[in-house]
C-alpha positions as CSV (number, residue, x, y, z in Angstrom):
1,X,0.0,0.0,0.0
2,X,1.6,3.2,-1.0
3,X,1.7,6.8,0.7
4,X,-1.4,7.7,-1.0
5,X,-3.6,5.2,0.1
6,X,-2.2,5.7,3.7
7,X,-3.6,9.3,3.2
8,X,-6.7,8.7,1.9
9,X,-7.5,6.1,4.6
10,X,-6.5,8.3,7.8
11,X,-10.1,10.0,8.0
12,X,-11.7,6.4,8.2
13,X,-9.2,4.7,10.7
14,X,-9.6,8.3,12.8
15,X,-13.4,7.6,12.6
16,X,-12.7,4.1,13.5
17,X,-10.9,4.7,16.7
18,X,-13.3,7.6,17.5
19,X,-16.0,5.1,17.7
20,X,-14.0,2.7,20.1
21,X,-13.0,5.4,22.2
22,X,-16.6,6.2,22.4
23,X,-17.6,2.7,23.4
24,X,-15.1,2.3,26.2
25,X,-15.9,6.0,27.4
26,X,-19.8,4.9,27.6
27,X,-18.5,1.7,30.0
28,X,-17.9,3.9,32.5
29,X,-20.4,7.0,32.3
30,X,-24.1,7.2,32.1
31,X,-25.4,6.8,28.5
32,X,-26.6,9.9,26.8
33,X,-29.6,10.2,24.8
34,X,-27.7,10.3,21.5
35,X,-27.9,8.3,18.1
36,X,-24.6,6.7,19.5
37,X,-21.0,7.3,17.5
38,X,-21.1,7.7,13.2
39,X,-20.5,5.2,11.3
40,X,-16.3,4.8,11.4
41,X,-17.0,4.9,7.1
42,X,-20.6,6.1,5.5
43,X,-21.2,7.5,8.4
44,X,-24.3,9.4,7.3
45,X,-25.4,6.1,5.2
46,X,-26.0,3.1,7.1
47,X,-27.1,0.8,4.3
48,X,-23.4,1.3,2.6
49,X,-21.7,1.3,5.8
50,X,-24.2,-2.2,6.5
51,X,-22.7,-3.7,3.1
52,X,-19.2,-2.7,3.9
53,X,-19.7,-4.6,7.7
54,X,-20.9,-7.7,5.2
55,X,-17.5,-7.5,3.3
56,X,-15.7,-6.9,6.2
57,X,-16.7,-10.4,7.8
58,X,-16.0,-12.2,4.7
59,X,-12.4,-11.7,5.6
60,X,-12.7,-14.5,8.4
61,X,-12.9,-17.1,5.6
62,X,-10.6,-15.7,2.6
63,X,-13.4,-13.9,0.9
64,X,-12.3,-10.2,1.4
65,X,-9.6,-8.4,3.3
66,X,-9.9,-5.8,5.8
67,X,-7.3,-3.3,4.0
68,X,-9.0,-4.0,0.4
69,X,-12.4,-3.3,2.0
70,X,-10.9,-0.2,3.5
71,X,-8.9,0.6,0.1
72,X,-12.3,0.0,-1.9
73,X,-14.4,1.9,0.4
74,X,-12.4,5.0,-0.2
75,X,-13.6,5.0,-3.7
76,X,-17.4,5.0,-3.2
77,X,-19.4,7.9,-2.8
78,X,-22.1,7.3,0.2
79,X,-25.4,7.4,-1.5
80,X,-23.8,6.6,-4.8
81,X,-25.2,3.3,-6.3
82,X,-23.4,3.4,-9.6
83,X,-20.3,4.8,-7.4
84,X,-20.7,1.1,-5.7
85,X,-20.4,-1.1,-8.4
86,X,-18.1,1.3,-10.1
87,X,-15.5,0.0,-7.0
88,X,-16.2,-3.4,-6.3
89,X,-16.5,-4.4,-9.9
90,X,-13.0,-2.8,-10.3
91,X,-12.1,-4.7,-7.4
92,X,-13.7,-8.3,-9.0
93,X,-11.9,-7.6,-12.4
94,X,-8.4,-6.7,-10.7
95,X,-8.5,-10.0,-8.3
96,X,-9.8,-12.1,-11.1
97,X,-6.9,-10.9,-13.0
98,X,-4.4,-11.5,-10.4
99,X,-6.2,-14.9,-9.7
100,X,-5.2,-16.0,-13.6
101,X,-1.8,-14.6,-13.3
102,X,-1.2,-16.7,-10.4
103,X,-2.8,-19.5,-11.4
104,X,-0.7,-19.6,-15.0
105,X,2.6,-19.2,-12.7
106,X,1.6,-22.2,-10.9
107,X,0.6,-20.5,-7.5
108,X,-2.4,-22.2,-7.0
109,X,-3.2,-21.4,-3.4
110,X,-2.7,-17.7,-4.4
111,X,-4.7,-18.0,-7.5
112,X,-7.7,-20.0,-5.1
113,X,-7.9,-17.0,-2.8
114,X,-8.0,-14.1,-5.4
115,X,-10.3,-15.8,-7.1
116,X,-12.8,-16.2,-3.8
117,X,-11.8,-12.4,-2.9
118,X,-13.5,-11.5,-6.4
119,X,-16.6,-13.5,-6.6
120,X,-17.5,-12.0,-3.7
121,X,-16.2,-8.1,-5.1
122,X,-18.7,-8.9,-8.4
123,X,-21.3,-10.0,-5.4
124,X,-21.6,-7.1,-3.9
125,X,-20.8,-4.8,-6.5
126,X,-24.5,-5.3,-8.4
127,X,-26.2,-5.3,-4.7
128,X,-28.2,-1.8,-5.0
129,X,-28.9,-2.3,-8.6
130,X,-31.7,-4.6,-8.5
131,X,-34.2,-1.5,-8.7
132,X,-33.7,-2.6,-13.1
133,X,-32.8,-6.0,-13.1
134,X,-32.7,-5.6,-16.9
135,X,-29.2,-3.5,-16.2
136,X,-26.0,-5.2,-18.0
137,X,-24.2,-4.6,-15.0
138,X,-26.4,-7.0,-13.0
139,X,-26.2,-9.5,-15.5
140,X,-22.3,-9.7,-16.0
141,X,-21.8,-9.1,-12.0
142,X,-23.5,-12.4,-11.3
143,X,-21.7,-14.2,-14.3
144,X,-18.5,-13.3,-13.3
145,X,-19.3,-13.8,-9.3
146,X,-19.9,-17.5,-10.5
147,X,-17.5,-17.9,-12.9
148,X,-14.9,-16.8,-9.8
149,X,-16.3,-19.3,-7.5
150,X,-16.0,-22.1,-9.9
151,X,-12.5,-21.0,-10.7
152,X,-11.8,-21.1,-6.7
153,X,-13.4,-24.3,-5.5
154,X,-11.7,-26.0,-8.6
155,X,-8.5,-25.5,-6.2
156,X,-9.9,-25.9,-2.8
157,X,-8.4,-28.4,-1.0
158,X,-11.6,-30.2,0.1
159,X,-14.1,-31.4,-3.0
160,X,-17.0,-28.6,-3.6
161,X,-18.8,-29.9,-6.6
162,X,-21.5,-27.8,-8.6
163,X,-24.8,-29.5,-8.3
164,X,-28.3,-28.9,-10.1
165,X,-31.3,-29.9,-7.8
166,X,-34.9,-30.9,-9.9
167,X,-37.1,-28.5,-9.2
168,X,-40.7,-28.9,-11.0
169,X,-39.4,-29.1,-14.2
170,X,-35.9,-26.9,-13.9
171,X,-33.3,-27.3,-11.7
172,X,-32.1,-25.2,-8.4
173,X,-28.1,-24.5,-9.0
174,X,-26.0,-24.9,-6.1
175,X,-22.9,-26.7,-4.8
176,X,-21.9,-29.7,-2.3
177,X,-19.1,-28.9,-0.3
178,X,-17.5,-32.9,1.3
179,X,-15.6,-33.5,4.3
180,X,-13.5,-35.9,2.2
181,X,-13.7,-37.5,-1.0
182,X,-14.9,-40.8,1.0
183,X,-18.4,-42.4,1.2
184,X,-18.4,-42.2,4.6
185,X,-21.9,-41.2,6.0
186,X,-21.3,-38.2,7.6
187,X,-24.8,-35.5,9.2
188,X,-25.8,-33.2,6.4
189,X,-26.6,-29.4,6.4
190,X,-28.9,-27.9,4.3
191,X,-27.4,-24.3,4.4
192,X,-30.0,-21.5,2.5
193,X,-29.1,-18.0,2.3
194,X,-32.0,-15.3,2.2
195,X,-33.5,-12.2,0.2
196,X,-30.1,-10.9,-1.0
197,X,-27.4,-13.3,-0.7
198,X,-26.0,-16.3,-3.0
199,X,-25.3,-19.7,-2.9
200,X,-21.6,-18.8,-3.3
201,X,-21.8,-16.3,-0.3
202,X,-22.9,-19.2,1.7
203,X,-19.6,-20.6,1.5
204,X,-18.2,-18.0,3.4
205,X,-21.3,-17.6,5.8
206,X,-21.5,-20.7,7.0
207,X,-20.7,-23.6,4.5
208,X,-16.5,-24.0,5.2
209,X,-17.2,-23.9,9.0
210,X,-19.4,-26.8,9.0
211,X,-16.9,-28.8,6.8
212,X,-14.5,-28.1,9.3
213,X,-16.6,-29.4,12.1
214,X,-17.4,-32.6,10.0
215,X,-20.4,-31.9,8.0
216,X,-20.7,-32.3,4.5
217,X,-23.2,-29.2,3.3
218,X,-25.5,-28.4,0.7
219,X,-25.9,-25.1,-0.6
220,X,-28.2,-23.5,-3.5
221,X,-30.4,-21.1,-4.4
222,X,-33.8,-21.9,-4.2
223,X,-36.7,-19.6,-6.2
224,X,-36.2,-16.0,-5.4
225,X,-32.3,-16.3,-5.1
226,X,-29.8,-15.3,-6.7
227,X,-29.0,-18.2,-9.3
228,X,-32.6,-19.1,-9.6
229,X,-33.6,-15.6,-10.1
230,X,-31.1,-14.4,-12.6
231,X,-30.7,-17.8,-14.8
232,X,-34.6,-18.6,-14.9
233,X,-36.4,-16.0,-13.3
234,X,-38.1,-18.0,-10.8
235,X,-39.6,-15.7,-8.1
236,X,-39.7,-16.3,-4.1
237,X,-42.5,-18.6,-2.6
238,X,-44.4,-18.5,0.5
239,X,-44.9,-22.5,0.6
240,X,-40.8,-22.9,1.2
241,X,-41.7,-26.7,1.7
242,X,-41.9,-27.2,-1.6
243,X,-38.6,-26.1,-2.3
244,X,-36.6,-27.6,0.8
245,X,-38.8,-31.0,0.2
246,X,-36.9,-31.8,-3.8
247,X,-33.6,-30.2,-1.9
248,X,-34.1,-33.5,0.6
249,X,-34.9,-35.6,-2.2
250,X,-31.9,-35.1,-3.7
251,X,-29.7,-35.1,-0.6
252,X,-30.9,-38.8,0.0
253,X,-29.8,-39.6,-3.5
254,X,-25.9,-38.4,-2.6
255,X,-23.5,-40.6,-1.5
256,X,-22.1,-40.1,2.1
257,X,-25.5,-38.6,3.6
258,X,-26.9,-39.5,7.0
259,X,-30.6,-39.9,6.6
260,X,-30.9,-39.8,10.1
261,X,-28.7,-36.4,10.4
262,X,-29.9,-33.9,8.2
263,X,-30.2,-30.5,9.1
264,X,-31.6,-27.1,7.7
265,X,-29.9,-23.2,8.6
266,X,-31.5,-20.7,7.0
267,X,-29.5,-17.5,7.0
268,X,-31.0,-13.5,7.4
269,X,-35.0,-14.0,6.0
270,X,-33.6,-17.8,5.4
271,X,-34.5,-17.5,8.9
272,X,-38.1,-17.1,8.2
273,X,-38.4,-19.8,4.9
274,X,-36.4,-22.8,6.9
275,X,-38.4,-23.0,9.9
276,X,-42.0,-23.0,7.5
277,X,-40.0,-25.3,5.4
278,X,-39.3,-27.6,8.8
279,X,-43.2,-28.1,9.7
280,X,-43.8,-29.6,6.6
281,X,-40.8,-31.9,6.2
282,X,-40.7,-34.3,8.9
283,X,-36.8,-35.7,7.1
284,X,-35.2,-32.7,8.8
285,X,-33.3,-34.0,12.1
286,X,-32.5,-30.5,13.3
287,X,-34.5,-27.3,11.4
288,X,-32.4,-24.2,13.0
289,X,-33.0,-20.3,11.9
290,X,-32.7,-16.9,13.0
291,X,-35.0,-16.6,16.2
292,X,-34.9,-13.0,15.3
293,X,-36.5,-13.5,11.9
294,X,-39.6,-15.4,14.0
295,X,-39.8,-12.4,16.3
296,X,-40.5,-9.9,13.3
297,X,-43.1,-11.8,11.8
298,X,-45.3,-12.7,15.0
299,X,-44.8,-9.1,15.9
300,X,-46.3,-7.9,12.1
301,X,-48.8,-11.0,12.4
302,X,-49.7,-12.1,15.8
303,X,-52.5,-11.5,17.7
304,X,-53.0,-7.3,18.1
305,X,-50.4,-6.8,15.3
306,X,-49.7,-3.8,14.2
307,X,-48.9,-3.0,10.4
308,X,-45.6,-0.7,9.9
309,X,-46.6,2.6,8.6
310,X,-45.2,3.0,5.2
311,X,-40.8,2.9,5.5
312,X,-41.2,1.4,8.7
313,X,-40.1,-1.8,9.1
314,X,-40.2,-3.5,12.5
315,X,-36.8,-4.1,14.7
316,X,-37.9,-6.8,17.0
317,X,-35.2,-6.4,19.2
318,X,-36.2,-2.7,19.9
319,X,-39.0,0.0,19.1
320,X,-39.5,0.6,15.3
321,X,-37.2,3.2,13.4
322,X,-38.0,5.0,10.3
323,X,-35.6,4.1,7.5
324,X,-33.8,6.8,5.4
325,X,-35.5,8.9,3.2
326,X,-33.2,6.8,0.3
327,X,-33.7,3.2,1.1
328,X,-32.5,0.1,-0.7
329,X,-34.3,-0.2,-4.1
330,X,-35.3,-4.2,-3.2
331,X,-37.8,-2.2,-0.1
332,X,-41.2,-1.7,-0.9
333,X,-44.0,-0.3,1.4
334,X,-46.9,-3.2,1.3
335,X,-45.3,-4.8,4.3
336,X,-46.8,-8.8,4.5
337,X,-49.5,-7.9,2.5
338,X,-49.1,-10.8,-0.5
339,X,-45.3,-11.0,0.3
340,X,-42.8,-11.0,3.2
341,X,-41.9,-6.9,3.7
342,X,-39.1,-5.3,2.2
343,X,-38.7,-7.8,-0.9
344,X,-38.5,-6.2,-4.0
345,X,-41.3,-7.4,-7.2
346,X,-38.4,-9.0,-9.2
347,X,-37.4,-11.5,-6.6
348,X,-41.1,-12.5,-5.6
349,X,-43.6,-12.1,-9.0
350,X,-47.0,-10.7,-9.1
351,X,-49.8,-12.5,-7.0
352,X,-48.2,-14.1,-4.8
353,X,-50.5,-15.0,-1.6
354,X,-50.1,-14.9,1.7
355,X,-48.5,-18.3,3.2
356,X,-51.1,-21.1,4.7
357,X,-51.0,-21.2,8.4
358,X,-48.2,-23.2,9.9
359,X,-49.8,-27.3,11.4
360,X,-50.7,-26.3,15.2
C-alpha cells in the first residue's frame, strides 16, 4: 500500500478509533440520549456502511480483506449506487486478473484466494442495482461472481462440486461442499441464504465452518435467489416446503448422507423460509434459523399486530425506526401484504398470496 492510500485512509481509521473510544468512554459513564458514535466509514449512510460490515466479515474465511475493503471503500461515494459497483467491480476484475496470473505461474493457493476475494467483489458490486434488473451490469456481476467461485473451488483443497437440484421441471443450481472424497456417512446441512445473498456467499457464511466441524453441506439457491432468479427468473415462494422437500430428495440420492442427520440453517429471511419449510418436512433432524426472523413476523402477524406505517419496518429487538429517506431499491411499502416486507417485485412475482397457516 503506497503513501497515498495511507492518506486517503486516515479519515476512516480516525473515525474508527473515534467510535472505540466512544464505546469504552460509555462503560464507565451514564449513556446519553444520543444516536450513538457515526459510522467509522458512510457515516451518514448506514445501508453502505451495513454492506461494507458484510465484506468486512467475509475476511474470516478468505473472501475479502480488511485493508482491500478499507482501500475499496475510499472510492465510493455514500449514497452513490453506480459509485458502488463502479469500486467493487473494479475490485472483482483486478482479483480475477491476479487470480489468472497466479494461477498460470503455478501459485495455486494464491490464485484460489483471489479468485474467492473476487466472486464476492462482483457480489456485492451489483447489490443496489436490483431496482432494473434488466441493467447489464447485474447481469455480468452475477456471471462473473460465478465464474470466480467455480475458478476457486476448482483448487480448494476439500471437493466442492456444482450441483443442479430438480425442481418442477428446472433445476435449483447450487454446490456440495464434502468433508472428504470418502463415502463415509457423515450429518448433512442444508445451508439457504436469504432475500439478497447467494449460494456462493454461503460458502463463506457458513458452509466451510461446518466442513471443518465434520459436516458435508448443501448449498443452493432456491426460487427468489440469486441463481434461480437471474438464470430462470423464478420468483420467491411463500410454501418454502416445496422447495426444501426436492432439496431432501436429492440429498438422500448423494453418497455419504446420513438420513438420520440432516439439518436445515436458513440465514437472514432464510431465517423465516427454513423454519416454515421444517413443519412440513418431517426428514429434517435438526431445522435451525434466526430466532430473530420469527420475532419480526409474530410481531407484524400475531394477535394485536400492528402494520408498519409505510418505510417502517419493524426491529424486534427494539422500538421501530423510520428508514432513510433513500432506502435500498429491493424495499417496498406493502409490508406482508401478498409478500414477506421489504422484498422487492423481481425477486417475488406478481400474485403471490399470503403463506397457509403453519400445522398447530
Amino acid at each position: 500500500m503506497n503513501r497515498r492510500h495511507l492518506f486517503a485512509l486516515a479519515g476512516p481509521l480516525a473515525l474508527a478509533a473515534g467510535a472505540l473510544a466512544t464505546g469504552a468512554q460509555a462503560q464507565t459513564q451514564a449513556p446519553a440520549p444520543s444516536k450513538g458514535p457515526p459510522n467509522p466509514l458512510f457515516a451518514e449512510d448506514d445501508e453502505f456502511w451495513f454492506e461494507t460490515v458484510r465484506m468486512f466479515g467475509a475476511d474470516e474465511y478468505g473472501a475479502g480483506s480488511f485493508g482491500e475493503v478499507l482501500a475499496v471503500s475510499c472510492q465510493i461515494k455514500a449514497g452513490d449506487y453506480d459509485s458502488w459497483y463502479d469500486a467493487w467491480n473494479a475490485a472483482g476484475e483486478r482479483l480475477a486478473k491476479e487470480g489468472d496470473g497466479q494461477l498460470a505461474r503455478g501459485h495455486k493457493v494464491s490464485a484460489r484466494d483471489s479468485f474467492l476475494r473476487a466472486s464476492n467483489a462482483y457480489r456485492s458490486s451489483e447489490f443496489f442495482l436490483h431496482a432494473n434488473p434488466k441493467d447489464p451490469r447485474v447481469t455480468r456481476a452475477f456471471a462473473r461472481q460465478v465464474e470466480t467461485y467455480k475458478a476457486a473451488i476448482k483448487l480448494w483443497p476439500t471437493p466442492i462440486e456444482p450441483v443442479e437440484i430438480p425442481y418442477e421441471g428446472k433445476t435449483l443450481p447450487g454446490y456440495l461442499h464434502r468433508v472428504d472424497g470418502t463415502a463415509k456417512k457423515r450429518p448433512l446441512l442444508i445451508l439457504q441464504t436469504g432475500f439478497d445473498g447467494s449460494a456462493e456467499e454461503m460458502h463463506w457464511s457458513g458452509a466451510a465452518a461446518a466442513v471443518e466441524r465434520g459436516y458435508n453441506v448443501l448449498v443452493f439457491d432456491g426460487p427468489g435467489q440469486s441463481g434461480s432468479l437471474h438464470r430462470d427468473g423464478l420468483t420467491f415462494r411463500p410454501d418454502w416446503e416445496k422447495v426444501i422437500t426436492p432439496a431432501v430428495d436429492f440429498a438422500l440420492k448423494l453418497k455419504g448422507v446420513d438420513p438420520k442427520k440432516i439439518a436445515l440453517m436458513g440465514v437472514s429471511m432464510g431465517g423465516y423460509l427454513a423454519p416454515r419449510a421444517a413443519a412440513f418436512e418431517p426428514r429434517l433432524a435438526a431445522p435451525d434459523r434466526q430466532r430473530r426472523r420469527l420475532r419480526q413476523r409474530r410481531a407484524l402477524s400475531g394477535p394485536g399486530a400492528r402494520r408498519p406505517a409505510p418505510g417502517v419496518p419493524v426491529d424486534a429487538e427494539g422500538p421501530t425506526r423510520p428508514l432513510a429517506a433513500r432506502r435500498h431499491p429491493g424495499w417496498d411499502d406493502e409490508g406482508l401484504a401478498g409478500r414477506p416486507l421489504g422484498l422487492h417485485p423481481w425477486h417475488v412475482g406478481p400474485g403471490r398470496e399470503r403463506p397457509a397457516r403453519l400445522p398447530r
